[in-house]
C-alpha positions as CSV (number, residue, x, y, z in Angstrom):
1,X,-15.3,0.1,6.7
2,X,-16.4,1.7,3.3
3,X,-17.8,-0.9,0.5
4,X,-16.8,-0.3,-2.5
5,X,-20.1,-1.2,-3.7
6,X,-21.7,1.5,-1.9
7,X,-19.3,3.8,-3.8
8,X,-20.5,2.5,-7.2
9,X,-23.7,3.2,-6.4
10,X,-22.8,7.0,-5.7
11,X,-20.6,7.5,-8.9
12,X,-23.8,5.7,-10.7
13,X,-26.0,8.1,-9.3
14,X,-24.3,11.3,-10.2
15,X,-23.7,10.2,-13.4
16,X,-27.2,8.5,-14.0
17,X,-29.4,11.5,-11.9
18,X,-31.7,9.0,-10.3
19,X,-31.9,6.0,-8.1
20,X,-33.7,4.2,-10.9
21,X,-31.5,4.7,-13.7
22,X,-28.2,4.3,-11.6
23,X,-29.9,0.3,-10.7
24,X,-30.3,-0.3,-14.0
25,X,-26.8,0.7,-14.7
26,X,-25.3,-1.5,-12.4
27,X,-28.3,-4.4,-12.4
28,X,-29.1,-4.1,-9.2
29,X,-33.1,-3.6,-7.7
30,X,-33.8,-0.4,-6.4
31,X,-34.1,-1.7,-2.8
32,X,-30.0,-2.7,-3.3
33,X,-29.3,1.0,-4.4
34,X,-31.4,2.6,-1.7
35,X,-29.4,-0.2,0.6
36,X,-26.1,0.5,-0.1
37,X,-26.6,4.5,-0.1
38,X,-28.4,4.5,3.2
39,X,-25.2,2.4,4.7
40,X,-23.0,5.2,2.5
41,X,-24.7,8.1,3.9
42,X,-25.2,6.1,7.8
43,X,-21.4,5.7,7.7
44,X,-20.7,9.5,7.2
45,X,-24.0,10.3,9.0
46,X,-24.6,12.7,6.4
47,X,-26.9,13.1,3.8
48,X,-25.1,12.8,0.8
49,X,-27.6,12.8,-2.0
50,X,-30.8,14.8,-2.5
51,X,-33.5,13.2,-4.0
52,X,-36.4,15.1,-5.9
53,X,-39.3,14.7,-8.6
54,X,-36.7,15.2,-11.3
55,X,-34.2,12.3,-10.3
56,X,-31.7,12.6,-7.5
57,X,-28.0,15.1,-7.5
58,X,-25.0,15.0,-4.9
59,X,-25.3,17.4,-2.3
60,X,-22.3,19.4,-1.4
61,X,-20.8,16.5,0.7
62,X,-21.8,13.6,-1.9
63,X,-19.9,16.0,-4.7
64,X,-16.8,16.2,-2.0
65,X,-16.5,12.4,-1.8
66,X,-17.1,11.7,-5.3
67,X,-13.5,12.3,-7.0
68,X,-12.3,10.2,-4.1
69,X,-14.5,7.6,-4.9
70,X,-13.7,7.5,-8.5
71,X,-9.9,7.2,-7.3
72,X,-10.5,4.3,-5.4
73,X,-12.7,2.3,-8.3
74,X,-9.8,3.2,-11.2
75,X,-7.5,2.5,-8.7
76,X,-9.2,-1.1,-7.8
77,X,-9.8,-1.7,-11.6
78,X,-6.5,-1.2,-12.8
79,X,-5.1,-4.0,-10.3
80,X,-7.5,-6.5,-11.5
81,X,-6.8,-6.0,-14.9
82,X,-3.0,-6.1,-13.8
83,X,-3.6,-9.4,-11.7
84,X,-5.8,-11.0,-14.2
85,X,-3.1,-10.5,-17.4
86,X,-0.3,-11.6,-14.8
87,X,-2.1,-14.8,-13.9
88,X,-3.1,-15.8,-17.6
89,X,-0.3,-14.6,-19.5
90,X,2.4,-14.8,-16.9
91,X,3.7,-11.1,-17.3
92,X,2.3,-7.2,-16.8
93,X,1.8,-4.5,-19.2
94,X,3.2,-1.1,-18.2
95,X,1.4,1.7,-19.8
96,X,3.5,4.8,-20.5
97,X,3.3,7.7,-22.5
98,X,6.0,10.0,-23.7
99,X,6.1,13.4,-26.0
100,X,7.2,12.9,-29.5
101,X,10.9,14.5,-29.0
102,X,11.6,12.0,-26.0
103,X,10.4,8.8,-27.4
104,X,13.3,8.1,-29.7
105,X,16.7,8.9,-28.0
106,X,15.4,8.8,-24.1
107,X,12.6,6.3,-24.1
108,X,13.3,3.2,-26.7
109,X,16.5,2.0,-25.2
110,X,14.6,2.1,-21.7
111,X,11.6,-0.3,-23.5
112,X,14.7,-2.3,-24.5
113,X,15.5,-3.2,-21.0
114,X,12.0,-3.6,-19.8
115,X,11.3,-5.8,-22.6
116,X,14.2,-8.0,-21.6
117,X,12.9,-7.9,-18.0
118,X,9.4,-9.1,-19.3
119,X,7.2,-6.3,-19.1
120,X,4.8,-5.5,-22.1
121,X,5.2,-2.1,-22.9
122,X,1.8,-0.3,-23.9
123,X,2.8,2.8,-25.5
124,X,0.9,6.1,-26.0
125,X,2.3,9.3,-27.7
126,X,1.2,13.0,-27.1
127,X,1.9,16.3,-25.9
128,X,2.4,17.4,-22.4
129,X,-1.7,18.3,-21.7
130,X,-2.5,14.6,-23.0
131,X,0.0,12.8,-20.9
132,X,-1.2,14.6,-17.9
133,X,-4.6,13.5,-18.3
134,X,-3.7,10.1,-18.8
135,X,-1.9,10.0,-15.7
136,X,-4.9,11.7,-13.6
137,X,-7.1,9.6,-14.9
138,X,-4.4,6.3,-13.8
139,X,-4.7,5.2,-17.8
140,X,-1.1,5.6,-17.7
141,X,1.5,4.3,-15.1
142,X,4.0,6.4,-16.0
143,X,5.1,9.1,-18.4
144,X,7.9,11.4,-19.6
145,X,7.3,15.1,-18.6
146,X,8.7,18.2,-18.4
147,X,8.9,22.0,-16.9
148,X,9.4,24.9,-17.5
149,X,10.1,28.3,-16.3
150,X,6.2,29.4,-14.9
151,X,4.8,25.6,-16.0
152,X,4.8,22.8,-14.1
153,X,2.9,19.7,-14.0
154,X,0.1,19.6,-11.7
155,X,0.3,15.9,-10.3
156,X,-1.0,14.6,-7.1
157,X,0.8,12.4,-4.3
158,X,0.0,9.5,-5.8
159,X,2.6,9.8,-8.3
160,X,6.2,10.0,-7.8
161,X,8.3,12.3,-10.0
162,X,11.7,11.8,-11.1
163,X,14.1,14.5,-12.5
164,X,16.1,13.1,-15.7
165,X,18.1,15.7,-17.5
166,X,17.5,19.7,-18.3
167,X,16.8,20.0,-21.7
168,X,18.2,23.4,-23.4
169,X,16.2,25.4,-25.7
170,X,18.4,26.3,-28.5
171,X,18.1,29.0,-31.4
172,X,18.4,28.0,-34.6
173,X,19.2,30.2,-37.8
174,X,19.9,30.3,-41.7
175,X,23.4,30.3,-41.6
176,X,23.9,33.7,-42.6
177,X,21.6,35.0,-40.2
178,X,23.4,38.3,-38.4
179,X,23.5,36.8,-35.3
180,X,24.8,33.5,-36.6
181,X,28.6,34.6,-35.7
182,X,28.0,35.1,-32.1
183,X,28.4,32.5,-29.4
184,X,25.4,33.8,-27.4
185,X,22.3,35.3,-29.0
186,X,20.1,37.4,-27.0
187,X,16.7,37.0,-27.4
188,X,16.1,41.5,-27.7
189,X,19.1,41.3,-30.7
190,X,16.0,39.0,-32.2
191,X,13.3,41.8,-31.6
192,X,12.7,42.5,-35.3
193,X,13.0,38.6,-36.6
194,X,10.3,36.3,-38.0
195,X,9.5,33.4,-35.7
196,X,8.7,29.7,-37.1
197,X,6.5,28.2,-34.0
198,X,4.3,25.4,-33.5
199,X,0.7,24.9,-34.8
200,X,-0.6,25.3,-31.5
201,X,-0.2,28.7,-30.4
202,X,-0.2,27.6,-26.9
203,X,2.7,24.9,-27.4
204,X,4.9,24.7,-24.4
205,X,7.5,25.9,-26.5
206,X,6.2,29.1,-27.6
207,X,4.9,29.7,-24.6
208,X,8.1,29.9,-23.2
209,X,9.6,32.1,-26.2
210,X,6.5,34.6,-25.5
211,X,7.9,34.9,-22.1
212,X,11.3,35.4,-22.6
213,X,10.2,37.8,-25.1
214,X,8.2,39.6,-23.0
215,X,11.3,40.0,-20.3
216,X,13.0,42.2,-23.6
217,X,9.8,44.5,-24.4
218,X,8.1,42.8,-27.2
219,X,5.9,39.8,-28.5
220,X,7.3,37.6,-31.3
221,X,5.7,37.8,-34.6
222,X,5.1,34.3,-35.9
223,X,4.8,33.8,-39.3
224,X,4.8,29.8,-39.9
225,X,3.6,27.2,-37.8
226,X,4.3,23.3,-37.6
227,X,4.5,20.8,-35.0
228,X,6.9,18.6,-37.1
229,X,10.3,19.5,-35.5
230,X,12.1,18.3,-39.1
231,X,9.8,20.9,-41.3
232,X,10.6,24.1,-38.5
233,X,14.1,23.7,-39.8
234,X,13.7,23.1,-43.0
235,X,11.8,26.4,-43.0
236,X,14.7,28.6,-41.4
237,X,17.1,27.1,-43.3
238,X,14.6,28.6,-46.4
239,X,14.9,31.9,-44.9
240,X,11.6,32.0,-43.6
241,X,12.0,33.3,-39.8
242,X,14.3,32.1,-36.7
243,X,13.1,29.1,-34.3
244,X,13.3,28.0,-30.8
245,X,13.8,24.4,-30.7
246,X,14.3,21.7,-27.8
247,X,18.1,20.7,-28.2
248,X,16.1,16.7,-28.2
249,X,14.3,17.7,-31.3
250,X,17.3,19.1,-33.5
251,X,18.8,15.9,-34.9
252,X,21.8,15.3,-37.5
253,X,23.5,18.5,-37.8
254,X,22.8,20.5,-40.8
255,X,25.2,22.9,-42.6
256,X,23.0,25.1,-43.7
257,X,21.6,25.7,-40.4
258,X,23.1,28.3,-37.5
259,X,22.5,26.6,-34.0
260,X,23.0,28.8,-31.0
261,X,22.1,28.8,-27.0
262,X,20.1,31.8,-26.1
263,X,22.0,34.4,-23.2
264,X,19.5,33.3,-20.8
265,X,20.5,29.9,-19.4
266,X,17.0,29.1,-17.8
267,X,15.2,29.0,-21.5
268,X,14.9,24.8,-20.5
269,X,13.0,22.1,-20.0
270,X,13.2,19.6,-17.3
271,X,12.5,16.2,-17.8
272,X,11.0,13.5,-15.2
273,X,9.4,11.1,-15.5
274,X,6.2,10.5,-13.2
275,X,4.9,7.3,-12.2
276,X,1.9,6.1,-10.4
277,X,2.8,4.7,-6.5
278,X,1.1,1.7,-7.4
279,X,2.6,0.8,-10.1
280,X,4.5,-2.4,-9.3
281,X,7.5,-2.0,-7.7
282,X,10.3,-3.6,-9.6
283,X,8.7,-2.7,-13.1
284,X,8.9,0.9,-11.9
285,X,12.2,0.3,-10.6
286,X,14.1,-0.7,-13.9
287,X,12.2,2.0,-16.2
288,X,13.4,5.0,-14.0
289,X,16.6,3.0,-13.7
290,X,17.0,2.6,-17.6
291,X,15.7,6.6,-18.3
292,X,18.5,7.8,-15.7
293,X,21.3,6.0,-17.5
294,X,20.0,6.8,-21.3
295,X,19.9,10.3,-19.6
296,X,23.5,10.6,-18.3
297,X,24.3,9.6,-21.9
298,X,22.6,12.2,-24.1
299,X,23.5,14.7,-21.0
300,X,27.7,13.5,-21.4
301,X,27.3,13.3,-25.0
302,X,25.7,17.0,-25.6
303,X,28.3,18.1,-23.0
304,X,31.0,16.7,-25.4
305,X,29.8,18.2,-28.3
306,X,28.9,21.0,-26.8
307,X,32.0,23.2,-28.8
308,X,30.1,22.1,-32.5
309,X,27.1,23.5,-31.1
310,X,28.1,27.2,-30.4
């Protein structure tokens, strides 16, 4: 059987470059880290790190086992701190993350429940590439995600991902926009249009539109950009350009605003939520629980409404 202390010793060592310097790290005498990588390497019967004059690096099969190793020490670090908080303060914290436009409407009334359940709820907000990392690097248990048409989360199989709702990507419009009386807009009637997209040229989002754009022949010409969901409106309704907006993000309805599904119905995204396999069981259990009922709500309400939307 591995030790786990012989796979601190190798995560020291690559990050420290030397036997010496990975001891002192983890206070232990250099015969202990020569120890514990000699049983390491005797248990693989391979050499997994080469030493030299200069310190010591991972050979080929030492940088193979690394990430594992790294998996299993966040993975064993995480429980104590779960086991420890449980014992002295009687309940668990659940750290999830969400993207702004899901927090409000899909996420708070799920923290509701958990909340009543007893779970502390440790929060983090972000785009997409930030909750991913969290997730690889098991800082969160469990996030809201999406996809999209070419883009999907990369996750491993120690994470379980479930399917929510499809959220549509809408066009929105000044209201006397030309294409404003139409029940569909296609996205080559929009080929000569100013675009309001997000500050990060490589948003989800405008990713997305680029693509769709490309399908008709041409790239869209940006000519404002702001992550704040409210202010991209604000904007067309000025005149300024045309937007493609999540239908999460829209909020009230505005007069002065046209608000109309593209002619391509796979201009979506699909929301899950992933969560870690080790996360406990019932805490997991009630949050995707609580997302699929807030989901079949928004999904029932938007279906209702869907006449005021066209």
């Amino acid at each position: 059987m591995l030790d786990v202390r012989h796979l601190q010793v190798l995560r020291s060592i690559a990050q420290e470059g030397s036997l010496a310097a990975a001891g002192r790290a983890l206070h232990y005498s250099q015969p202990t880290i020569t120890h514990h990588l000699a049983s390491l390497e005797a248990h693989f019967d391979a050499r997994l790190v080469q030493r030299g004059p200069r310190g010591a690096t991972l050979t080929e099969l030492g940088e193979a086992l690394l990430p594992h190793a790294e998996a299993v020490l966040e993975r064993l670090r995480h429980a104590e701190l779960e086991v420890r908080e449980l014992a002295e303060r009687g309940t668990r914290t659940l750290h999830i993350g969400t993207f702004p436009t899901a927090g409000a409407l899909l996420l708070a009334p799920a923290v509701k429940r958990l909340h009543q359940q007893g779970v502390h709820i440790s929060l983090t907000e972000g785009e997409l590439p930030l909750l991913l990392r969290g997730l690889r690097a098991r800082e969160l248990d469990a996030a809201l995600v999406f996809s999209q048409p070419g883009d999907s989360p990369d996750l491993d199989e120690d994470f379980e991902v479930h399917p929510l709702l499809s959220d549509p990507l809408l066009l929105v419009m000044p209201e006397d926009h030309p294409c404003a009386a139409l029940d569909q807009v296609s996205l080559g009637d929009l080929r000569d249009t100013a675009w309001v997209g997000a500050a990060d040229p490589h948003d989800p989002c405008d990713r997305l539109l680029a693509w769709a754009c490309g399908q008709e022949g041409y790239e869209p010409l940006h000519v404002m950009r702001t992550d704040d969901y409210a202010v991209v409106q604000g904007l067309v309704a000025a005149g300024t350009g045309v937007a493609l907006v999540p239908r999460l993000a829209l909020g009230p309805h505005r007069p002065d605003l046209a608000v109309r599904p593209p002619a391509r119905p796979d201009l979506a995204r699909e929301i899950s939520v992933a969560v870690l396999r080790s996360t406990s069981a019932g805490a997991a259990q009630e949050l995707i629980e609580a997302l699929r009922e807030q989901a079949a709500l928004i999904t029932d309400r938007w279906a209702a409404a869907s006449v005021q939307v066209a």
